[in-house]
N, C-alpha and C positions, 0 to 999 in steps of 0.2 A: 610457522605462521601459515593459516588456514588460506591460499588463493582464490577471493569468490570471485566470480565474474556476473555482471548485472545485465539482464537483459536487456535496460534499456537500452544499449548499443542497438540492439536490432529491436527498436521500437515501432518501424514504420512496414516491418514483415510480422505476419502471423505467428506469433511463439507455436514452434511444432518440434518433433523429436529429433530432426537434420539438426538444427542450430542447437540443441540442448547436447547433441551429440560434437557437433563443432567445437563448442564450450571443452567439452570434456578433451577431444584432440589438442586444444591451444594448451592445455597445463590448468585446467582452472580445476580446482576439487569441488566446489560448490559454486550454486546460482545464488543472485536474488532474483527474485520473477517479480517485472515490473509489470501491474495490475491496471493496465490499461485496455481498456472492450476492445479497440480495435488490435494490439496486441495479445493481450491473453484474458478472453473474455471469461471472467469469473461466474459471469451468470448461465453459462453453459453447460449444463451435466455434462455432456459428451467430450469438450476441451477438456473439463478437469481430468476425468477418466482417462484421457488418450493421455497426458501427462503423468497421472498419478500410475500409470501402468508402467510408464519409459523411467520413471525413478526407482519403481521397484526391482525392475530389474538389469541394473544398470548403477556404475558404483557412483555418478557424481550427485552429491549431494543439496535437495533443496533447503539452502542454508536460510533464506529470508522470502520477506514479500513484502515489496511498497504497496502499498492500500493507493489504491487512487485518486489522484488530485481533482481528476473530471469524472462526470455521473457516466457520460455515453460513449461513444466512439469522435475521436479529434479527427475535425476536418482541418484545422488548424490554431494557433495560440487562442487559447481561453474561449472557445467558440459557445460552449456550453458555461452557466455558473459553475461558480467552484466548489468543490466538494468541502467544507469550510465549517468545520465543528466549532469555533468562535464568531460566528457570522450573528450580529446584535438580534435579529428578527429570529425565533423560535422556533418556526414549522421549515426555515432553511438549516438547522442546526441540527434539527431530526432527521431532516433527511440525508443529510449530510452522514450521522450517525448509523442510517438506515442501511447506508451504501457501503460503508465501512462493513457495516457487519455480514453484507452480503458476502464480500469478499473475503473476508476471513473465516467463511465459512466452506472458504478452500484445502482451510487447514484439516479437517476431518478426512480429506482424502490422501494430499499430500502434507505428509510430517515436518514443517517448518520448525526450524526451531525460536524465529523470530520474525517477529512483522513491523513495519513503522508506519506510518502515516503523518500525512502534514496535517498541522492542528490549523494552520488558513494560506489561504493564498490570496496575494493580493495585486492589481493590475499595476504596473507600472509602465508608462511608456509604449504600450499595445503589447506586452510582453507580461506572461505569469512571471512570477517573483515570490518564488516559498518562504516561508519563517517557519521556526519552531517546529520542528520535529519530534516524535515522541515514538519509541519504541517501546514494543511490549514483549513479553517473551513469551511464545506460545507452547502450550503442552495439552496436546488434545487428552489426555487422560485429567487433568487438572479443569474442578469445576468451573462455569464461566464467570460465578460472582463478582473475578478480579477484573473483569472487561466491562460489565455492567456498573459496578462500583465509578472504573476510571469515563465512564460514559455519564453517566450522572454528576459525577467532579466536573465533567468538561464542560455538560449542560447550563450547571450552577455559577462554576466560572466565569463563562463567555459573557454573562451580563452585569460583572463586575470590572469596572474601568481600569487597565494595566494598573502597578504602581509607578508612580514617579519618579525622576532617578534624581536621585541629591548629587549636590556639587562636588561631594566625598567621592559619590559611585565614576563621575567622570576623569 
């Protein structure tokens, strides 16, 4: 059994090469890198590179990457809209899509072999509260039409109302 360890434990520090190294001393053979700006800002060339260099050479492996729940840097719970690919209004739905995609455009540097993201989140009680999780499996040599594809299912979807659940399903 493969031991990954997720960065979100050290959410609230800079993802840099000390902690990926830490990672690797505790027994973990692989990361997921949680895609948080003020943790590991994806939209940074220079963070991706300073990482994607410390994987290279160096055995632990970047196994995943959570896509980000929020667009910017968390000052605290849900400060910013949610990153929310089922969100009923259209131009929150792209954007939301927009953000995803920026971040997985991590993957061309570092070789993940998997990425998730949450399909919404929603407030509950002044607190984020995820649902529905979706993983993808990524292979930077593999064309992107299968991400495009599940990004237009998501699109299409999001403005068709759950189904129901029958008395059976309970």
């Amino acid at each position: 059994m493969l031991r990954v360890l997720s960065t979100h434990l050290f959410l609230k520090q800079r993802l840099h090469p000390g902690l990926l190294e830490l990672a690797a001393r505790s027994g973990a053979q692989a990361v997921e890198i949680f895609a948080a700006r003020q943790h590991f800002d994806y939209t940074s060339r220079e963070h991706r590179a300073e990482l994607a260099s410390w994987f290279r050479s160096n055995q632990l492996e970047p196994f995943s990457m959570q896509c980000p729940s929020l667009p910017g840097p968390r000052d605290g719970p849900c400060r910013a809209p949610a990153v929310n690919v089922l969100h009923p209004e259209k131009a929150r739905r792209i954007d939301a899509m927009d953000e995803i995609k920026r971040a997985l455009e991590t993957a061309e540097q570092i070789p993940f072999r998997t990425s998730s993201f949450t399909l919404a989140n929603a407030m509950t009680g002044g607190r984020c509260a995820a649902s529905n999780t979706l993983s993808l499996p990524l292979n930077t040599s593999a064309p992107s039409p299968t991400l495009w594809a599940c990004a237009c299912w998501l699109r299409t979807s999001a403005t068709r109302p759950p189904p129901r659940a029958s008395e059976d399903d309970l």
